[in-house]
LUMBANU-212958 format. One line per 3 residues: number of its first residue (from 0); for each residue x, y, z of N, C-alpha, C. Coordinates in pm, whole numbers, plus 32768, in hexadecimal, padded with zeros to 4 digits. Atoms other than C-alpha are relative to their C-alpha. Example, Ala and Ser with C-alpha at 12.3 -4.5 7.8 and 13.67 -1.06 7.14 Angstrom:
REM residues 2
0> 8059/7F89/8000/84CE/7E3E/830C/805A/8078/8000  7FAE/7F89/7FFA/8557/7F96/82CA/7FB3/806D/8049
//
This chain:
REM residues 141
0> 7FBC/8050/7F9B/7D36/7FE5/840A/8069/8056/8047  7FD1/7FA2/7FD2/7DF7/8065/8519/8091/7FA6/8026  7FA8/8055/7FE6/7F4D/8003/85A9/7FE5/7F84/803C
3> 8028/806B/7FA5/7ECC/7EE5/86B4/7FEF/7FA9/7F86  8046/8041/8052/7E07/7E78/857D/808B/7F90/7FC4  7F74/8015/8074/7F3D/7E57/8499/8048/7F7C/8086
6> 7FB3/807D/7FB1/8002/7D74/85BA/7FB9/7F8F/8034  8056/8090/7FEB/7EF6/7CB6/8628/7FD9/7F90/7F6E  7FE7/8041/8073/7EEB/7C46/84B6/8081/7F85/7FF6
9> 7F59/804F/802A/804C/7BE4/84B4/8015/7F92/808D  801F/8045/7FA1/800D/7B50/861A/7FA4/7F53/7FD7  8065/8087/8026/7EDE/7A79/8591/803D/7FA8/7F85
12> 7FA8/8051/8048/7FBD/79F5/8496/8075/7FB2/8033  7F82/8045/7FE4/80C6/7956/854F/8086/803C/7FF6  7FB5/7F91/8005/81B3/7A8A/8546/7FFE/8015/8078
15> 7FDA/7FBE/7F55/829C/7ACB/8689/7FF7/80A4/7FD0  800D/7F79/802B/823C/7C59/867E/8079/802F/8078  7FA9/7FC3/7F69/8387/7D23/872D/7FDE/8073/7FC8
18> 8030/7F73/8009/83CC/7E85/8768/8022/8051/7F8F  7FE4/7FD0/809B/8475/7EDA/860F/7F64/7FCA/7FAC  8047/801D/8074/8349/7E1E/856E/7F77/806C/801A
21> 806E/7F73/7FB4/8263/7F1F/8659/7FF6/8082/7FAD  7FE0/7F5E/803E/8314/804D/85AC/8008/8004/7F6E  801C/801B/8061/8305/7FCF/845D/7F5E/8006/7FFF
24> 8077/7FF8/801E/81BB/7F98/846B/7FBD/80C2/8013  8019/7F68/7FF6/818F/8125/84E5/7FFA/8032/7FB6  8004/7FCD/8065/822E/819A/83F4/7FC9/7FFD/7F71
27> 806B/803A/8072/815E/80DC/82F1/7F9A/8010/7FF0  80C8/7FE5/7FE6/7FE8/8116/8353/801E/809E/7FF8  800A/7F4D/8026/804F/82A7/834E/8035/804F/7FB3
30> 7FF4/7FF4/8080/80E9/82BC/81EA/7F81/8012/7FA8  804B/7FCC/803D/8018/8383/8117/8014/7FC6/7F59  7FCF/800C/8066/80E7/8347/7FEA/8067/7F81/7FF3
33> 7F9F/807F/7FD7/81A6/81EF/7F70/8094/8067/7FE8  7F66/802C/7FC1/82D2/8188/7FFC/8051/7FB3/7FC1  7FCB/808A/8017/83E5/80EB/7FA4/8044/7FBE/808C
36> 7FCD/8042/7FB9/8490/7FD3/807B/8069/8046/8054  7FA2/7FDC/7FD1/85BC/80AB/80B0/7FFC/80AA/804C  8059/7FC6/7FE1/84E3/81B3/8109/7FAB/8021/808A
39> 8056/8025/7F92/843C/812A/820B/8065/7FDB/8073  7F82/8014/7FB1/8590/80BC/82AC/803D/8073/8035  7FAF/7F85/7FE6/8619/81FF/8298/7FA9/8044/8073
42> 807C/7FB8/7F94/84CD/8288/8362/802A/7F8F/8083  7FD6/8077/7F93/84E6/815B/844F/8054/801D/8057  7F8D/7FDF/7FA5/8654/819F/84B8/7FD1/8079/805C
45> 801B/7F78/7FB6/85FE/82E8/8515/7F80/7FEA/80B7  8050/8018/7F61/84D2/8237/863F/8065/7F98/805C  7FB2/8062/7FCE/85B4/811E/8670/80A6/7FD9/7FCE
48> 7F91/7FDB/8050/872F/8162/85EB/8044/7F52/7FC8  7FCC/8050/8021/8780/7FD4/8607/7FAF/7F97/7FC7  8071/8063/807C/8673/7F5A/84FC/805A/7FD7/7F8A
51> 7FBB/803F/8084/8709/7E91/83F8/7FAA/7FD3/7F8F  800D/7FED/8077/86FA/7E8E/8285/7FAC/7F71/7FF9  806C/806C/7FD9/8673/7D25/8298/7F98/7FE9/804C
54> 805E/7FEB/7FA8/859A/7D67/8389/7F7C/802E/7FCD  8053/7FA1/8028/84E6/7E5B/82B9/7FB1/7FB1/7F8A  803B/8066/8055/84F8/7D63/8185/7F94/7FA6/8042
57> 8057/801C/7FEA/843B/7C63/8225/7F93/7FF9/806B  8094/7FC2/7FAD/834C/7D31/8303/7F9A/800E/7F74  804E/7FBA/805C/82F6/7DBF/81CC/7F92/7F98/7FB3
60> 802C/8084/802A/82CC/7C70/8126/7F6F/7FD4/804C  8083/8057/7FCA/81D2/7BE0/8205/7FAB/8063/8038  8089/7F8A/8029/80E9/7D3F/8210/7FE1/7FD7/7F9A
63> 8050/8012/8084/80B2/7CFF/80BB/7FB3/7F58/7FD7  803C/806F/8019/80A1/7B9C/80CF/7F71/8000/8047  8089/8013/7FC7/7F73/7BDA/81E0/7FB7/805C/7FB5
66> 8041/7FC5/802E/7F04/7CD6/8102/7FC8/80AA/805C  8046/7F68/7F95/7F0A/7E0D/81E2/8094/806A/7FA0  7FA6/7F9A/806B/8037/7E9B/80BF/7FC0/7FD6/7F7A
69> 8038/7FFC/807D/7FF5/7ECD/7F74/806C/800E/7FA3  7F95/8008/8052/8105/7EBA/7E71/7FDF/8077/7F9C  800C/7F98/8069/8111/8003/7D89/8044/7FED/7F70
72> 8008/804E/804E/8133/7FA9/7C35/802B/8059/7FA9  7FEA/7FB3/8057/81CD/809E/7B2E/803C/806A/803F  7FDF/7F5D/7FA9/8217/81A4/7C26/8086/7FFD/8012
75> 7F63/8014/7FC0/83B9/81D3/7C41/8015/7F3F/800A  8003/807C/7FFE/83B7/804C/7BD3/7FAB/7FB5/805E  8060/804A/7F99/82F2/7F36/7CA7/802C/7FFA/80A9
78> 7FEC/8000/7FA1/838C/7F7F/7DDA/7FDA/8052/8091  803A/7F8E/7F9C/82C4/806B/7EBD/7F65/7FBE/800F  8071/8050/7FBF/81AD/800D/7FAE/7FA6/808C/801D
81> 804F/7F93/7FCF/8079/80AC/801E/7FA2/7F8F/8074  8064/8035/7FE5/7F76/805F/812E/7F94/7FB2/7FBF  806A/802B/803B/7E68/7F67/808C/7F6B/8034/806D
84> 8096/7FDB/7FCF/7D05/7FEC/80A9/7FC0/7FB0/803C  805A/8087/7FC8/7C03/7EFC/8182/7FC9/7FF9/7F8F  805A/8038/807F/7B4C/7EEB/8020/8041/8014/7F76
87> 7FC7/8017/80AA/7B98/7E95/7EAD/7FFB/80D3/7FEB  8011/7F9C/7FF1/7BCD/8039/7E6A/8049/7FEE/7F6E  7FB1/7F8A/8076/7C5D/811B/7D0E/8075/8037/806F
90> 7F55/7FA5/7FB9/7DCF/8193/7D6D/8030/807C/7FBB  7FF9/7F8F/8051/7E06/82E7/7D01/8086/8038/8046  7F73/7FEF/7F9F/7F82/833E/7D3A/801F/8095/7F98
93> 7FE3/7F99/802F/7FE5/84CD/7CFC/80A9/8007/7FC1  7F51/8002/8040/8100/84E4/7C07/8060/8096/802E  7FC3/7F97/7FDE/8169/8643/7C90/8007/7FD5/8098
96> 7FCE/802C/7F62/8155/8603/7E26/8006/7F85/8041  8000/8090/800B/8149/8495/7E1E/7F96/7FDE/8062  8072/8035/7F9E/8006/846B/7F2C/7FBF/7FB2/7F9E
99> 8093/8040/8033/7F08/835E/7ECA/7FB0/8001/8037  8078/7FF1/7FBE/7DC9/834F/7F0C/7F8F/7F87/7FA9  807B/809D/8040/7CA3/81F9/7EC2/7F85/8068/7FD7
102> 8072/7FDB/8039/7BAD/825F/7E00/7F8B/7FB3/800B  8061/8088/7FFD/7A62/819B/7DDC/8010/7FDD/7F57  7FF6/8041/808C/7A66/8099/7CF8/7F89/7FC8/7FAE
105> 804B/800A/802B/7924/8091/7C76/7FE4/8000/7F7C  7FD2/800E/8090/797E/8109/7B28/806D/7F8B/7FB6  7FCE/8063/800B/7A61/7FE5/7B28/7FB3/7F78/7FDC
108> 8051/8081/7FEB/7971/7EE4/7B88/7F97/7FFA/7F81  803F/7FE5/808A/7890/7F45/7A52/803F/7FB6/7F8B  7FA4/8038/8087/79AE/7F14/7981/8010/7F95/7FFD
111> 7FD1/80B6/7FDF/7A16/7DA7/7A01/7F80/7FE4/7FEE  807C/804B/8027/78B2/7D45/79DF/7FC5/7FF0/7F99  8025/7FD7/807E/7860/7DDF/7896/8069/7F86/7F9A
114> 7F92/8068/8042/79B8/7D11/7832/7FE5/7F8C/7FFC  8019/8093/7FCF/794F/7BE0/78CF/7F51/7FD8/7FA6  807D/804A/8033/77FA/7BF6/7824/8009/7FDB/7F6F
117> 7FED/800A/8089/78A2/7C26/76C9/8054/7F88/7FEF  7F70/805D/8033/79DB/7B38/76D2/7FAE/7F64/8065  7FFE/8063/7FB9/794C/7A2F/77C8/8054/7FD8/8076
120> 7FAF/8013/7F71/7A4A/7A39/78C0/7FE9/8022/8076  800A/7FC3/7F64/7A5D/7A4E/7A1D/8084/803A/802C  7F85/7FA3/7FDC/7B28/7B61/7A8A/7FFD/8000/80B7
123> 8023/8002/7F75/7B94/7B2C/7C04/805A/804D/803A  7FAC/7F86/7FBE/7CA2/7C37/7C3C/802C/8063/7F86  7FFD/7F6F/8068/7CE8/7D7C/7BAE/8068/805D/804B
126> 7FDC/7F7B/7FAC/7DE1/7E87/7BED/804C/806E/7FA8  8005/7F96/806C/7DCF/7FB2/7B4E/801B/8076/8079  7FCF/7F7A/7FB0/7E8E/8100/7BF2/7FF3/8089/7F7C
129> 801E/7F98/8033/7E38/8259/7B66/8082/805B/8023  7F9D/7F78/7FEB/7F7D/8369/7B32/7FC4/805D/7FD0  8028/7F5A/8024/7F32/84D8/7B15/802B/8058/804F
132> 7FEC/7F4E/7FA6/7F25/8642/7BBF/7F8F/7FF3/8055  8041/7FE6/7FBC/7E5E/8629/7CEB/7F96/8082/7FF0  804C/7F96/7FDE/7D44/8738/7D5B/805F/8077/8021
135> 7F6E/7FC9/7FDC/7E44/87CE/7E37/8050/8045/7F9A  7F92/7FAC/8037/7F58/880E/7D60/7FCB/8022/7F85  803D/7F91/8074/7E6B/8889/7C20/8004/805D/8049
138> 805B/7F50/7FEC/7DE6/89A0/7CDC/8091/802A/8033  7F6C/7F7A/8018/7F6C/8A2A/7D34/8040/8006/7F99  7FE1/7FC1/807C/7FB7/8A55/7BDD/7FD5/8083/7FE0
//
């Protein structure tokens, strides 16, 4: 998804979109690596100097509520966002340069099914993030 994408979201929801919520969103779709809230403010000021701290809170808020953020989960506590993938994906977040990257979740989907065929349950969300040493930063060791 591209920027347009991202506001026309927040548009088709009943969201007045202004020009702070423009530059938030920028800076959000071209984060490689999560963010935190204060993070994303600090970047912000710098396109638009009179973005406010609330502002950022609930922009942020209602990305995730439409599901175009993703809440990072163990990483520097629960407070850092990432782009959400267009599809259910594996999150693989580098503990040395902090980039993530979606994996396929195919080896996932095995597992939830294999689970679901042993226990009986229906499993209808899952979220499982992968820490390690990237490709990347093995090979400069």
């Amino acid at each position: 998804m591209n920027t347009q994408d991202w506001l026309q979201a927040l548009r088709a929801n009943g969201y007045r979109v202004t020009e702070v919520q423009e530059a938030l969103v920028q800076v959000l779709i071209q984060t490689d690596r999560p963010v935190s809230v204060e993070e994303i403010w600090d970047t912000a000021r710098g396109l638009r100097p009179e973005t406010g701290r609330a502002t950022v809170f609930r922009t942020v808020e209602k990305l995730e509520t439409l599901g175009l953020l993703r809440r990072i989960h163990g990483y520097h506590g629960c407070s850092r966002f990432l782009p959400a993938a267009s599809v259910a994906f594996l999150l693989f977040i580098c503990t040395v340069c902090g980039r993530a990257y979606y994996l396929d979740r195919a080896p996932l989907d095995e597992l939830i099914k294999d689970a679901e065929q042993q226990t009986g349950h229906q499993i209808v969300e899952s979220h499982l993030q992968l820490f390690g040493t990237c490709a990347r930063c093995r090979s400069l060791k």
